[in-house]
C-alpha positions as CSV (number, residue, x, y, z in Angstrom):
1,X,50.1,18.6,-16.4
2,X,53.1,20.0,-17.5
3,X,55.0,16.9,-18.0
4,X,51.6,15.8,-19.9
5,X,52.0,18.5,-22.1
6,X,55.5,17.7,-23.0
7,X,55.1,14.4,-23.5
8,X,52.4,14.6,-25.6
9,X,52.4,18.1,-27.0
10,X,49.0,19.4,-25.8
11,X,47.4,21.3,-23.7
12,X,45.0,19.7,-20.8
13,X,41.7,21.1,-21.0
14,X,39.7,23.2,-18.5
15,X,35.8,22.0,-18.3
16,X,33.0,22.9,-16.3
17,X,31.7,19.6,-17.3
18,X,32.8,16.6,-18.6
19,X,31.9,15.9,-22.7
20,X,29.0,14.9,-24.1
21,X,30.9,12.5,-26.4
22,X,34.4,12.1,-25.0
23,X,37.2,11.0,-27.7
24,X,39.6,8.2,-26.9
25,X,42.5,9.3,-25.4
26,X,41.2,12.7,-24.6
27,X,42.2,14.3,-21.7
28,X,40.9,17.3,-19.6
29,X,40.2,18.9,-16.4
30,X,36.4,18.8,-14.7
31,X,37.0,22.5,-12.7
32,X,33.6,21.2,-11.3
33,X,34.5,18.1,-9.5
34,X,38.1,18.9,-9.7
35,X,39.0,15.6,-11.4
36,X,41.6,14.9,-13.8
37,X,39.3,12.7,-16.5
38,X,40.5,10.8,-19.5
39,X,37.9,9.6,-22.2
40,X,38.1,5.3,-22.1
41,X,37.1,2.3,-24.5
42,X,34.1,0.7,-22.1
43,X,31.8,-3.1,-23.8
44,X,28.7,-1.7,-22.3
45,X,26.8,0.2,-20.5
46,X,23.4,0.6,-19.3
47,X,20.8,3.7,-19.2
48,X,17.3,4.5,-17.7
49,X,14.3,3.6,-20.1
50,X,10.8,4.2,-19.1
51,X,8.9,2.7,-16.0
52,X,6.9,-0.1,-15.7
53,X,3.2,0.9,-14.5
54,X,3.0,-1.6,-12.0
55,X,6.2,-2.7,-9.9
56,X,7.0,-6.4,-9.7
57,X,9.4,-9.0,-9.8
58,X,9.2,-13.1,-10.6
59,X,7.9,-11.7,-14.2
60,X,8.8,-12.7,-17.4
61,X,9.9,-10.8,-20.8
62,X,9.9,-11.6,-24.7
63,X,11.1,-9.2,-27.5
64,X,13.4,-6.7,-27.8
65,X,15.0,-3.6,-26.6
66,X,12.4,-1.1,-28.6
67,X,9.8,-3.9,-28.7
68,X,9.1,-5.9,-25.6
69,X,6.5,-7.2,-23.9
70,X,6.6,-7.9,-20.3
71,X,4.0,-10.4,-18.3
72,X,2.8,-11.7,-14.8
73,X,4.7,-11.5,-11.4
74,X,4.0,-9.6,-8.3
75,X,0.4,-8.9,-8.0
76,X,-1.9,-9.3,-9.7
77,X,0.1,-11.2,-11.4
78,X,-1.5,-11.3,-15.1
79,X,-0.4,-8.2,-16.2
80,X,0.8,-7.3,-19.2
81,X,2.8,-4.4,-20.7
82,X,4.1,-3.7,-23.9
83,X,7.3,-1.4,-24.4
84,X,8.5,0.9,-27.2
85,X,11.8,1.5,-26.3
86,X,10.8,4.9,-24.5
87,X,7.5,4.0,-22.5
88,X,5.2,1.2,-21.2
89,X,1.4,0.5,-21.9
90,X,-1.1,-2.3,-21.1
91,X,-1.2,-5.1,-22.8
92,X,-3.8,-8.3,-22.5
93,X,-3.7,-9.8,-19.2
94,X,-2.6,-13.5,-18.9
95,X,-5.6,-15.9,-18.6
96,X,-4.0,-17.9,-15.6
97,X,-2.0,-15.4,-13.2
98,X,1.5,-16.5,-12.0
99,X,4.7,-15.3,-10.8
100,X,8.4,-17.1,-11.6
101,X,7.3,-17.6,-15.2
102,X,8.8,-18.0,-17.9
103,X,8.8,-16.4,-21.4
104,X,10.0,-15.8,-24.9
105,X,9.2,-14.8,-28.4
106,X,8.3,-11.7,-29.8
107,X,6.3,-8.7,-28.3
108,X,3.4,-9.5,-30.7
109,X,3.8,-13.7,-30.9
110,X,5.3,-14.2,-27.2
111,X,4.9,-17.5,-24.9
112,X,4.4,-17.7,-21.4
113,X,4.2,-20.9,-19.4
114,X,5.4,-22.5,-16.1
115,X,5.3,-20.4,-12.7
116,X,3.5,-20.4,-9.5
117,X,0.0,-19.4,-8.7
118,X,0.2,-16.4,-6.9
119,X,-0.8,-17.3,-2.8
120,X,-0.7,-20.5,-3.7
121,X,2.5,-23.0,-3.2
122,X,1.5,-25.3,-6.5
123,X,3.5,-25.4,-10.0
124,X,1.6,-24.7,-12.8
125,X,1.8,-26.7,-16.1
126,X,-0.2,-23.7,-17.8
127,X,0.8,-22.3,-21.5
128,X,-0.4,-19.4,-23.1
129,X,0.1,-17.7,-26.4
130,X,0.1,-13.9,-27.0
131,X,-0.7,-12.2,-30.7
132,X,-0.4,-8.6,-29.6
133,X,-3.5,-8.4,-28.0
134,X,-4.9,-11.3,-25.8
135,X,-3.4,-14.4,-24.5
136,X,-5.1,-17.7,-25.4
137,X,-4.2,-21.5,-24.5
138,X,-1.3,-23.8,-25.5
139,X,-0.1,-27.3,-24.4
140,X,0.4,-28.0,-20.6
141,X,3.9,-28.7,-19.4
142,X,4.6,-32.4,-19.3
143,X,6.1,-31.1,-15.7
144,X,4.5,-28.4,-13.8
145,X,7.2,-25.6,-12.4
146,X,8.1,-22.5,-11.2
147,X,11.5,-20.4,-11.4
148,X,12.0,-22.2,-14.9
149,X,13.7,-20.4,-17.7
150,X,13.0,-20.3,-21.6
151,X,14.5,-19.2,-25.2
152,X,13.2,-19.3,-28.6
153,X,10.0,-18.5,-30.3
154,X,6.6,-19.1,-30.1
155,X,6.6,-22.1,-31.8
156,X,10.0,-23.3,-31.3
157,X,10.4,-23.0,-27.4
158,X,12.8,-24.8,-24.9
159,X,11.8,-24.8,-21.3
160,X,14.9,-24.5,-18.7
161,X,14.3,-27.1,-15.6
162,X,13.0,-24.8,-12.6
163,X,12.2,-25.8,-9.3
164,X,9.4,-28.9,-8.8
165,X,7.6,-29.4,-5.6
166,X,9.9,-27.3,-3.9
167,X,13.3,-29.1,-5.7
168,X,15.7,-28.2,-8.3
169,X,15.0,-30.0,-11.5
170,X,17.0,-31.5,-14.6
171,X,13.9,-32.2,-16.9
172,X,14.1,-29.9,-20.2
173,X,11.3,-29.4,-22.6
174,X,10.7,-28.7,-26.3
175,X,7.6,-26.7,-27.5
176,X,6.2,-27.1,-31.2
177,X,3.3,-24.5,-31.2
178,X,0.8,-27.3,-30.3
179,X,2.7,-29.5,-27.6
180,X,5.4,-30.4,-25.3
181,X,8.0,-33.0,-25.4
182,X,10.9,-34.2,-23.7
183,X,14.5,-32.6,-24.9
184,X,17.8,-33.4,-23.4
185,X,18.1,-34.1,-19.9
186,X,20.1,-30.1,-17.8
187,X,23.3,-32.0,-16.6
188,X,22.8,-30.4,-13.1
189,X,19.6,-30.0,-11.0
190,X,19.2,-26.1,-11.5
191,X,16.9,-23.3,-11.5
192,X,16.9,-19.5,-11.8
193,X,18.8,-20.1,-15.2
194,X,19.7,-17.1,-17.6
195,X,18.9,-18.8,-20.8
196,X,19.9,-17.5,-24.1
197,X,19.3,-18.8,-27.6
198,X,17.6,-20.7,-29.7
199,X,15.4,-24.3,-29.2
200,X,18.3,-26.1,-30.7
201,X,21.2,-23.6,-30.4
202,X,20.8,-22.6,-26.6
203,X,22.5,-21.4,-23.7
204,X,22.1,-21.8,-19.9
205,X,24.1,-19.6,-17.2
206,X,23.9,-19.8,-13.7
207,X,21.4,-20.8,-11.3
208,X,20.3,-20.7,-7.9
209,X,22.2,-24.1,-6.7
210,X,25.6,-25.1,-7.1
211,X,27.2,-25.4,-9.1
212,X,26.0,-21.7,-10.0
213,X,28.6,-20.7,-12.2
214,X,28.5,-23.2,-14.6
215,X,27.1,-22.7,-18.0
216,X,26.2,-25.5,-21.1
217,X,25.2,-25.4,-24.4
218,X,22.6,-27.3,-26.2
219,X,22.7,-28.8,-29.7
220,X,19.2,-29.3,-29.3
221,X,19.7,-33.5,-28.4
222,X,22.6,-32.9,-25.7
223,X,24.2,-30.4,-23.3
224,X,27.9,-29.9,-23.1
225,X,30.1,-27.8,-20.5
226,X,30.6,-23.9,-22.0
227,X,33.1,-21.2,-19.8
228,X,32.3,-20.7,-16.4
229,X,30.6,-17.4,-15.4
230,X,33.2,-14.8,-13.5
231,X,30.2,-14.7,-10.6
232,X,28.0,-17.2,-10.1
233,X,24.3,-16.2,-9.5
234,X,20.8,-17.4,-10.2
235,X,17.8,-15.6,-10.5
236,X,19.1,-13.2,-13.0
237,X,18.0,-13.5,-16.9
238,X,19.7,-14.1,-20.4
239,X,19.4,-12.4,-24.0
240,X,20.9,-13.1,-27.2
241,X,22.4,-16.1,-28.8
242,X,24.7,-19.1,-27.9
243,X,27.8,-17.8,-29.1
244,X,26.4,-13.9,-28.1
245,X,24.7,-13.8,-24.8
246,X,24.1,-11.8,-21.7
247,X,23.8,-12.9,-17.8
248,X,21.9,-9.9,-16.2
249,X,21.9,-9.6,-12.5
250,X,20.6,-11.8,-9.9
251,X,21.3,-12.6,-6.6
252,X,24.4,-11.6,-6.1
253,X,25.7,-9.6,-3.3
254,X,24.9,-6.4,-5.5
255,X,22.3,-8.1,-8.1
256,X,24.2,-5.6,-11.1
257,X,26.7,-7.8,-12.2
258,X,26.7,-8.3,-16.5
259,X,28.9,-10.5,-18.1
260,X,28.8,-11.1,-21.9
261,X,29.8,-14.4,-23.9
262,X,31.3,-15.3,-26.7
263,X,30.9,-19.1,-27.1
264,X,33.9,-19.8,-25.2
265,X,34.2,-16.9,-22.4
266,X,32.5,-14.8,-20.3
267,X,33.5,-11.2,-19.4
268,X,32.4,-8.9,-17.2
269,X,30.7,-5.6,-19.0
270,X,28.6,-2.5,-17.5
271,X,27.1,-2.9,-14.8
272,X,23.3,-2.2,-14.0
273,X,22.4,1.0,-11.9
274,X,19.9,-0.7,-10.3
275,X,20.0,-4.4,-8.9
276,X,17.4,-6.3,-9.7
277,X,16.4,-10.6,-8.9
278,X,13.9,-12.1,-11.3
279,X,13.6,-9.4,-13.4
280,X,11.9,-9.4,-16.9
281,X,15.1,-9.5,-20.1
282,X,14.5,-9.3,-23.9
283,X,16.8,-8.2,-26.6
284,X,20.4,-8.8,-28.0
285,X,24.2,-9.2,-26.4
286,X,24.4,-5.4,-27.7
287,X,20.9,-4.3,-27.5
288,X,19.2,-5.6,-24.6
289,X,16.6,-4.7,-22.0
290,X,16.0,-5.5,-18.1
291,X,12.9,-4.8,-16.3
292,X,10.8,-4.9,-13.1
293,X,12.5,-7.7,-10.2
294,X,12.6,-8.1,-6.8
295,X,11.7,-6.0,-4.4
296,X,8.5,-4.9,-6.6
297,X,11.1,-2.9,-9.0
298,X,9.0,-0.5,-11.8
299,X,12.5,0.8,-13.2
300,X,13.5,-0.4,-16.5
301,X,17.1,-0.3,-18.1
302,X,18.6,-0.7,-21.7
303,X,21.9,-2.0,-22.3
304,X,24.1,-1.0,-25.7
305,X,26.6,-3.2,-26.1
306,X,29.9,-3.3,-28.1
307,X,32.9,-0.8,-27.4
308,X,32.0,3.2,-26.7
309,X,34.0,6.0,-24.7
310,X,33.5,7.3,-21.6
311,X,35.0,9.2,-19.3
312,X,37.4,8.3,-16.8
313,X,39.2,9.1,-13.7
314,X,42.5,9.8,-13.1
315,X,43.6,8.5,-9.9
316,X,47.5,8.2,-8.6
317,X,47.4,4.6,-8.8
């Protein structure tokens, strides 16, 4: 420390605890924890948001970080629950329960469709639309499936291929409010994609089969090859844009893993506190939202994206 202070001309601190808002480049002493700590630039981090009422996983999400809605999986499976960005309340329950869903939209116009019956092995073709308050139909799947993934809206929706009668897919599909139809053909049989984007400006991460590290892009006729993710995975889920997504969790060793892209790249950013497989996403690359997964999860976390400080441990090496 006295070498610090001659090199730099200041003092090290003596704290209890460490800051509430550490500065960059600040350092002190945590007489605590007896840790040297320096405050550090970090691209995200997540924090606890409120739990879901009923624990589940294989459910899907629509929305954003202070306004999402969150639908089927685990049992009973036609759940609903509608977040504020501090706590969770009912919702309308889906007409047709199912778990490995998928979903996108808004919390008040949100689209569910695909997934598996619960106790039962069959795909379902189901759609259903959700004003705020009750679900009602939409257009059946041209291909029943389960483990499928979605972005867009309510009205402009691409469905992710998913798993059919048991196999990993290719078949992608283009919802208009009323109907499905067929859009370019997933240039690998996949499923348990994190999908980001928009129905002609998407993104697709990952997967459960190899190659699961791959991701492609979508001009909404054809998919091309994007960066390859630093850990491949399936089963997690994606927020944001093409050029501005997120790949949360999934089955990795530690299911926490978060990586961020930029239309070419993907990094590695915070990591969630609390792995999670098939969980329910919504939100932004810097304002996004995980909740529920496997095994029967109620916790909820929000990621804020973008560089902040934190502090730091100084170790010998």
């Amino acid at each position: 420390m006295t070498t610090y202070y001659g090199t730099y001309g200041q003092k090290v601190q003596y704290l209890a605890s460490d800051p509430a808002s550490p500065q960059l480049g600040q350092v002190w002493f945590n007489s605590t924890s007896n840790l040297l700590k320096v405050g550090v630039t970090q691209q995200g981090a997540w924090a606890t948001g409120g739990n879901l009422s009923t624990g589940r996983g294989g459910l899907a999400g629509a929305g954003t970080q202070t306004a999402a809605a969150a639908f089927g999986g685990g049992t009973p499976g036609n759940a609903t629950e509608e977040y504020d960005g501090t706590s969770w309340s009912p919702g309308g329950n889906l007409t047709t329960a199912r778990v490995k869903l998928a979903g996108c939209g808004t919390q008040t116009t949100a689209l569910a469709f695909g997934g598996q019956i619960p106790g039962s092995p069959g795909d379902s073709n189901a759609t259903e639309e959700y004003n705020g308050t009750s679900w009602t139909g939409g257009g059946n799947l041209g291909t029943a499936r389960q483990e499928l993934s979605a972005c867009g809206t309510q009205t402009t929706a691409l469905a992710f291929p998913g798993e059919v009668n048991g196999i990993a897919a290719n078949q992608v599909e283009e919802y208009n409010g009323t109907s499905w139809t067929a859009g370019g053909t997933y240039p690998v049989n996949q499923r348990g994609i994190a999908a980001a984007g928009t129905q002609t400006v998407a993104l697709g991460g990952g997967g459960n089969n190899s190659p699961n590290s791959a991701s492609f892009e979508y001009n909404g006729t054809a998919w091309t090859a994007g960066g390859s993710l630093s850990t491949g995975r399936g089963y997690g889920v994606g927020a944001g844009l093409q050029t501005s997504a997120l790949a949360i969790g999934g089955n990795t060793p530690l299911g926490t893993q978060t990586e961020s892209y930029d239309g070419t790249s993907w990094s590695t950013v915070g990591s969630l506190n609390t792995g999670r497989v098939l969980p329910a996403g919504a939100g932004t690359q810097t304002s996004a939202l995980a909740a529920g997964g496997d095994p029967a999860l109620t916790s909820t976390e929000e990621f804020t994206g973008g560089p902040t400080v934190v502090a730091k441990t100084v170790t010998g090496t």
